[in-house]
C-alpha positions in Angstrom: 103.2 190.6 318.2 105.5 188.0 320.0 107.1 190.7 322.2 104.6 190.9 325.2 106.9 194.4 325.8 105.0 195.6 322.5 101.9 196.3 325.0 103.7 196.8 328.4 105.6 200.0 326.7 102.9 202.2 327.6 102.0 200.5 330.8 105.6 201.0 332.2 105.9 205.0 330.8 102.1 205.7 333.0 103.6 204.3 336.2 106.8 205.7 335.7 105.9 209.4 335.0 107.1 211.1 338.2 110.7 208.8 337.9 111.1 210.5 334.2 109.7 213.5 335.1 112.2 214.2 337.3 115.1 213.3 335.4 114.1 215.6 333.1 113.5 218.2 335.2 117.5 217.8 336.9 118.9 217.9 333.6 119.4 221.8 331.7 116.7 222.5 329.1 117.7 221.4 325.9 116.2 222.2 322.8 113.2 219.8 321.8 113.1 218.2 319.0 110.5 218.9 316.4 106.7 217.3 317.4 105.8 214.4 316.3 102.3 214.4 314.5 100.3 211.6 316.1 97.2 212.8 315.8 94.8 209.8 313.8 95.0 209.5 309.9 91.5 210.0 308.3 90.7 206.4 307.3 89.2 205.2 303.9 86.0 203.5 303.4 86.4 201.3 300.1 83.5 200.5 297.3 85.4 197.3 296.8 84.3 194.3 298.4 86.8 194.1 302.1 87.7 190.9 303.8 86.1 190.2 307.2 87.3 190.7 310.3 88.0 187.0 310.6 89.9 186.6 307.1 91.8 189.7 308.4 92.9 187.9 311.4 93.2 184.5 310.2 95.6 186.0 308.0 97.7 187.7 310.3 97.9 184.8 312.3 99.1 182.8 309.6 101.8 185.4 308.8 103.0 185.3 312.0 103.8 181.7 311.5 100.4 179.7 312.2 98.2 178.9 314.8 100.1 175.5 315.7 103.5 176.5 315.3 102.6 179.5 318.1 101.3 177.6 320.4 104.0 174.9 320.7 106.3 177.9 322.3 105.3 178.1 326.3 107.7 180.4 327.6 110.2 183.0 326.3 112.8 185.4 327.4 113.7 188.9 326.0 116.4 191.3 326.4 117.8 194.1 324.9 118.2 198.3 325.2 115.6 201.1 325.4 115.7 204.7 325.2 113.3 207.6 326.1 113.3 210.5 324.0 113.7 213.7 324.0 115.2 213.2 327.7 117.9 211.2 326.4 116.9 208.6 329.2 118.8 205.1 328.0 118.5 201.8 330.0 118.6 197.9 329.3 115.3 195.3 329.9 114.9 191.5 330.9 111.4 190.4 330.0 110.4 186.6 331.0 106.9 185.4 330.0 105.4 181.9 330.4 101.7 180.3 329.0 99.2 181.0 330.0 100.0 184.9 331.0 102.5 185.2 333.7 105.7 187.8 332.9 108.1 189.9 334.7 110.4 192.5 333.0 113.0 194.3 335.2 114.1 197.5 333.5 117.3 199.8 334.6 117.4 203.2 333.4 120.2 205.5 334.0 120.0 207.6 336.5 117.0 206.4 338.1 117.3 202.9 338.7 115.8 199.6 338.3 112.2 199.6 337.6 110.0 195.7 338.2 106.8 194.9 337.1 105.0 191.8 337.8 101.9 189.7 336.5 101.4 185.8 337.6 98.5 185.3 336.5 96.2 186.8 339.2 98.3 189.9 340.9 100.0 192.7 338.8 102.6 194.5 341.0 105.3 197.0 340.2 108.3 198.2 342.0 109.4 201.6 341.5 112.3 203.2 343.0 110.3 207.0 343.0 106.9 206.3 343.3 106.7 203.6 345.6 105.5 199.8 345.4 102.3 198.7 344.4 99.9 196.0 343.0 97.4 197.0 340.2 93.5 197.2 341.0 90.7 197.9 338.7 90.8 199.0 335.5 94.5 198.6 335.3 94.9 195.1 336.1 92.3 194.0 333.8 94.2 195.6 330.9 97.3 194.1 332.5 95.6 190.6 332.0 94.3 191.2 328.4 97.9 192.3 327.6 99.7 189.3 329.0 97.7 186.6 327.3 100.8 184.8 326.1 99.2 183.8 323.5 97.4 186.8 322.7 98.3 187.4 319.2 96.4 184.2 318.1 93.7 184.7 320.5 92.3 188.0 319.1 89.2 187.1 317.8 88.1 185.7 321.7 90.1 188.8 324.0 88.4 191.4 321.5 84.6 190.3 321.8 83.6 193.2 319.8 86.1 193.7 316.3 84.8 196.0 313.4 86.8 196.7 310.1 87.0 200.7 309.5 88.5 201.0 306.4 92.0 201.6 304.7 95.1 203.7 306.2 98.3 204.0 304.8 101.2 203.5 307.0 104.7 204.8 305.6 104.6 203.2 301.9 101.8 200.2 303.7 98.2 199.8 303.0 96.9 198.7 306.4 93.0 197.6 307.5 91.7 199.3 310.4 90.7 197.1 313.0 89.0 198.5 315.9 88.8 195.9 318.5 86.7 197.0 322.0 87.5 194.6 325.0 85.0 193.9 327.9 84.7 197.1 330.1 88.3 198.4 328.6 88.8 201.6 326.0 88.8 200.3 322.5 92.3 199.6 320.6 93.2 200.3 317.2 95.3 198.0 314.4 96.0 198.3 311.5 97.2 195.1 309.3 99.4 195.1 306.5 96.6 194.0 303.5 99.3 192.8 301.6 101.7 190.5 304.6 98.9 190.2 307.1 101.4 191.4 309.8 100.1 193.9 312.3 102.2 197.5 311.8 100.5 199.6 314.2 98.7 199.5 317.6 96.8 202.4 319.1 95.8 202.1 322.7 94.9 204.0 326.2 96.9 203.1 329.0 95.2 203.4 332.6 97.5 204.5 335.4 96.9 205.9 338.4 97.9 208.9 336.4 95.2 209.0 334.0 94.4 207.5 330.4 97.4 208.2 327.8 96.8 207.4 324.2 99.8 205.6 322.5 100.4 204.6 319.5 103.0 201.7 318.7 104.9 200.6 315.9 106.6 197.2 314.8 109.4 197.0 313.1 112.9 194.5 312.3 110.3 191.5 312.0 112.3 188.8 311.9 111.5 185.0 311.8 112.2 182.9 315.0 111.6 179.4 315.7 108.9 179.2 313.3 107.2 182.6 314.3 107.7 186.4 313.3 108.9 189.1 316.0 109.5 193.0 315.5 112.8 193.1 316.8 112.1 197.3 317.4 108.9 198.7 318.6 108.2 202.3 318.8 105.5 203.7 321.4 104.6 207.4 320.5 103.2 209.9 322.9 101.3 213.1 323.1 105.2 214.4 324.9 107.8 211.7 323.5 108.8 209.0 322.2 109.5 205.3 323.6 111.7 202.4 321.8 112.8 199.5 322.9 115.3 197.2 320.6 115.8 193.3 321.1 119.4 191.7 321.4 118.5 188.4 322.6 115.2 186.3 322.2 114.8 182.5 323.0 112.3 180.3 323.1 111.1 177.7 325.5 113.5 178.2 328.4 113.1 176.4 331.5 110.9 179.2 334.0 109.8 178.3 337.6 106.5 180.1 338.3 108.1 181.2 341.6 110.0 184.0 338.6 106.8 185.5 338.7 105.9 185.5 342.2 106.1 189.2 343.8 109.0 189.6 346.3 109.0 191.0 350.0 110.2 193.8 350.0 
């Protein structure tokens, strides 16, 4: 989808395990809440005759406005509130992103502080006020780059080289196609399409940390049109542990950016 977060959500919970790890270990032991089940739906092979891969996308790229109508957007800004459950963690996030794949989102979370992380095209760098400063190597910047494609959504067919339809899954009251999409030397990534709308409901990916691999699975919801193109206002991340949201208040459209935004700072 439009919100470049929609990807970075698991990204920024992998590098930021020991900050939320230990606000929830200063904090009494609550009751958790019940787990969530996110283990993978079986998914349906059809007799019917299924669209291709290519309909599939074509039509989710129409539904999110069109090719051309997409691609006459160059930057865009983002901010709103997130929360981390079951710690109760809350916090606020400023996301700028510019064609063709620079961004910087600065996150504040109560009680830990104010988290950065960086991409300009090249170099992927965070800033973290518990684990220390860094720029991403390996396996991790290269998903950082297939993530920050600012025109990613559009660009599917060319960032997933290999894209196979699996079946049918429902999600909540949606039929969805099961696109599994394997990037160049990267895990493989699930979505699932609304057959009906074309619009992308669900994401299932591995983020790469320094911690480890962590499967995700993400959710988009509040679509709403903007300038042309559709945007999940809410997106859900779930996790083995917990659960991440984020929530847009304010989205706009090609705002004036310098490139030096994106530029990682002496510190």
């Amino acid at each position: 989808m439009k919100l470049k977060i929609s990807v970075l959500l698991t990204i920024l919970f992998s590098m930021s395990a020991t900050a939320f790890g230990q606000k929830e270990a200063a904090k009494p032991v609550v009751e958790p809440k019940p787990k969530v089940d996110v283990k993978t739906p079986e998914i349906r092979t059809n007799a019917v005759k299924m669209p291709t891969v290519q309909e599939i996308l074509a039509k989710y790229v129409q539904a999110i406005g069109g090719r051309e109508t997409n691609e006459k957007i160059k930057s865009r800004m983002v901010k709103g509130t997130l929360e981390l459950m079951p710690m109760g963690i809350k916090g606020t996030f400023e996301n700028y992103s510019a064609a063709p794949s620079k961004s910087i989102m600065k996150i504040s979370l109560d009680g830990i502080g104010e988290i950065i992380e960086g991409f300009d095209g090249t170099t992927a760098w965070i800033i973290n006020p518990l684990q220390g400063n860094r720029d991403k190597q390996g396996e991790e910047l290269a998903q950082t780059k297939l993530a920050y494609d600012f025109y990613r959504e559009t660009n599917l067919g060319k960032l997933y080289p290999k894209m196979e339809l699996k079946g049918t899954e429902k999600i909540g009251a949606n039929e969805t196609y099961v696109v599994v999409g394997t990037p160049d030397n990267l895990p493989p990534e699930t979505f699932y399409f609304d057959t009906k709308s074309g619009m992308l409901l669900r994401y299932d990916s591995t983020a790469i940390s320094p911690e480890g691999k962590i499967l995700t699975k993400t959710f988009f919801e509040d679509i709403r049109e903007l300038d042309g193109v559709k945007i999940p206002f809410k997106i859900r991340s779930i996790l083995p542990q917990l659960e991440f949201s984020i929530t847009a208040t304010e989205v706009k459209h090609n705002i004036a950016v310098e490139d030096s935004k994106f530029a990682k700072p002496k510190v």
